[in-house]
C-alpha positions, 0 to 999 in steps of 0.5 A: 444144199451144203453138207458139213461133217461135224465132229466131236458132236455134243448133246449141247451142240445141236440145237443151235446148230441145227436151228442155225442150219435148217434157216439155210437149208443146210446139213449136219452129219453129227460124228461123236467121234474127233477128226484125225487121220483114221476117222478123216473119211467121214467126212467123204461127201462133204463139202466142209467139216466142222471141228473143235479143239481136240480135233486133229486137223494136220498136213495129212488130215488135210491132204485126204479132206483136199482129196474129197472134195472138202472145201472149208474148214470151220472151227467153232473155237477162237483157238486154232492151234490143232490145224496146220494152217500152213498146209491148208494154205492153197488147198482148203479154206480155215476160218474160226470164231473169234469171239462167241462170249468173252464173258464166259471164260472171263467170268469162268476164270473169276469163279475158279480163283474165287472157289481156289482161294476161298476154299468154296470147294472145300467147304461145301463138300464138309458141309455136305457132311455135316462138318461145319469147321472152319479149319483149314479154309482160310483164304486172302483179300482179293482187294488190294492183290497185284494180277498179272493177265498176260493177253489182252485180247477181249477176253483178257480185258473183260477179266481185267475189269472183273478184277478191277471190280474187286479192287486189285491192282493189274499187270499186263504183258502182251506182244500187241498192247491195247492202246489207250486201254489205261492197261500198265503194260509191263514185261513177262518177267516183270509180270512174273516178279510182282503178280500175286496172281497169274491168269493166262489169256493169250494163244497157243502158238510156238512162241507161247507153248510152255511159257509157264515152265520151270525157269518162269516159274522160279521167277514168280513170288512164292504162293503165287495163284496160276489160273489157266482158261486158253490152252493146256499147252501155255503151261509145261505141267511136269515143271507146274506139278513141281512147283506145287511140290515146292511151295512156290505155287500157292494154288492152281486153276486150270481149265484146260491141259496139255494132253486133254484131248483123249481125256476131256469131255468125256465120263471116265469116273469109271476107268483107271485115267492112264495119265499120270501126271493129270492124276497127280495135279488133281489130287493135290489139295491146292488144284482145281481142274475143270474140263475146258468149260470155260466156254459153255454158257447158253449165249456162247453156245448161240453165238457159236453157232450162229457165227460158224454157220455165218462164216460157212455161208460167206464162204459157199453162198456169198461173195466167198469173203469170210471176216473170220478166214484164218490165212498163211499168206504172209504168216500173219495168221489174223491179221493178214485177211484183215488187211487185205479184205479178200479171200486168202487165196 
């Protein structure tokens, strides 16, 4: 029986993975807690751990999951940005979910822009109060509006055909162009200069951490609409907060940030939230904050599951070949394994 320590356990985790599992006699320990360097020996008697975004799974984390015995970790996220995959690299096997239900967070991003820009939030919260004015709640076409969507992967190109819907006019910027997507490619600071509205669609890695900063930002039209569904650390939020301040960001969408991790996924409506700069962005009128949602749709959820316990199977029970394996032998973290068709090491 393969045994797998799953951290950061949910309520809506739990069906699939345990319908999934039981299919292949395998055993989930289910652990509220997140994976990091005090919680790791959890996972003691394990033969791989099962971790999602806000877990940490650095060189340290990884030495003591070595130590015991752990043999894979699964991310059941496309993202994998909190594990050092280079530590990993000759000791542990990393392998992640590439794509679970684009649809989601595509669609996602449309409802918070159609919420921000409509006023929808606004309006029903008057409406439930009897106040019926429309004062305040005017919004703009979306027909006819540039859209920058910088990252197109699946994600990205599903939102693209969602605003196409609506008549708008896309951008794009990306280190690997589609091709023969009918996509205008164009540069950052190009998509910066014209895009009525910025959504972000693209990885966290070192190149893009902070890409939306104070000098991009100086770049954009004035009330541009920022909409963020990949990762809190794409955008610097002290430099997104001033240009709220300034007037030069006209509204922003975010369902992720930065320092999310001891904050997200859980009720804290009764405590005094310690970060500041969250607080601030929330109470700004033209804000809206969701809790990295995006993702969370019954068919995402599903296929979740299904594709993690698929990817631990290829890894125990099969040949050892995983099409999701994340590698570090060359550097080329995705796109390694899908050259060289074996294992990583």
């Amino acid at each position: 029986m393969t045994k797998v320590a799953f951290f950061d356990a949910k309520a809506y985790d739990k069906p699939s993975f345990e319908h999934y599992g039981s299919e292949h006699d395998m055993q989930f320990r289910f652990l509220e807690t997140k994976l990091n360097e005090d919680t790791v020996e959890l996972a003691r008697g394990c033969n791989a751990v099962c971790v999602f975004v806000n877990d940490t799974v650095n060189a340290a984390v990884i030495d003591r999951l070595y130590a015991m015995g752990v043999k894979l970790i699964a991310l059941r996220s496309a993202g994998y940005n909190n594990v050092d995959v280079q530590a990993a690299f000759g000791k542990i096997h990393v392998v992640h979910v590439p794509a679970y239900s684009p649809y989601a967070v595509a669609e996602h991003a449309m409802a918070l822009l159609l919420t921000s820009v409509r006023r929808i939030h606004k309006a029903y919260n008057r409406t439930r109060e009897f106040n019926f004015s429309l004062s305040g709640l005017t919004g703009f076409d979306f027909h006819g509006k540039t859209v920058g969507v910088i990252g197109t992967g699946k994600i990205g190109r599903i939102f693209i055909d969602i605003c196409r819907g609506f008549g708008m006019k896309v951008i794009a910027y990306d280190r690997f162009p589609a091709p023969d997507s009918g996509i205008e490619y164009v540069t950052l600071d190009e998509l910066f200069a014209r895009s009525d509205i910025i959504s972000l669609h693209c990885p966290l890695t070192d190149e893009t951490r902070h890409m939306i900063n104070a000098a991009a930002i100086e770049k954009m039209k004035k009330g541009v609409v920022i909409v963020n569904t990949s990762r809190g650390g794409l955008i610097d939020a002290e430099a997104l907060l001033e240009g709220i301040k300034a007037r030069k960001i006209g509204a922003a969408c975010l369902d992720v940030y930065e320092e999310e991790a001891d904050i997200f996924f859980e009720d804290r409506s009764g405590h005094i939230l310690n970060d500041e700069l969250l607080s601030r962005l929330i109470s700004m009128p033209n804000v809206i904050v969701t809790s990295h949602q995006a993702f969370l749709t019954e068919e995402a959820l599903n296929n979740i599951a299904e594709t993690t316990v698929g990817n631990i199977l290829s890894c125990f029970e099969n040949d050892g070949i995983c099409d999701n394996e994340l590698c570090y032998r060359c550097g080329n973290i995705e796109r390694c394994k899908k050259e060289r068709k074996e294992k990583c090491f």
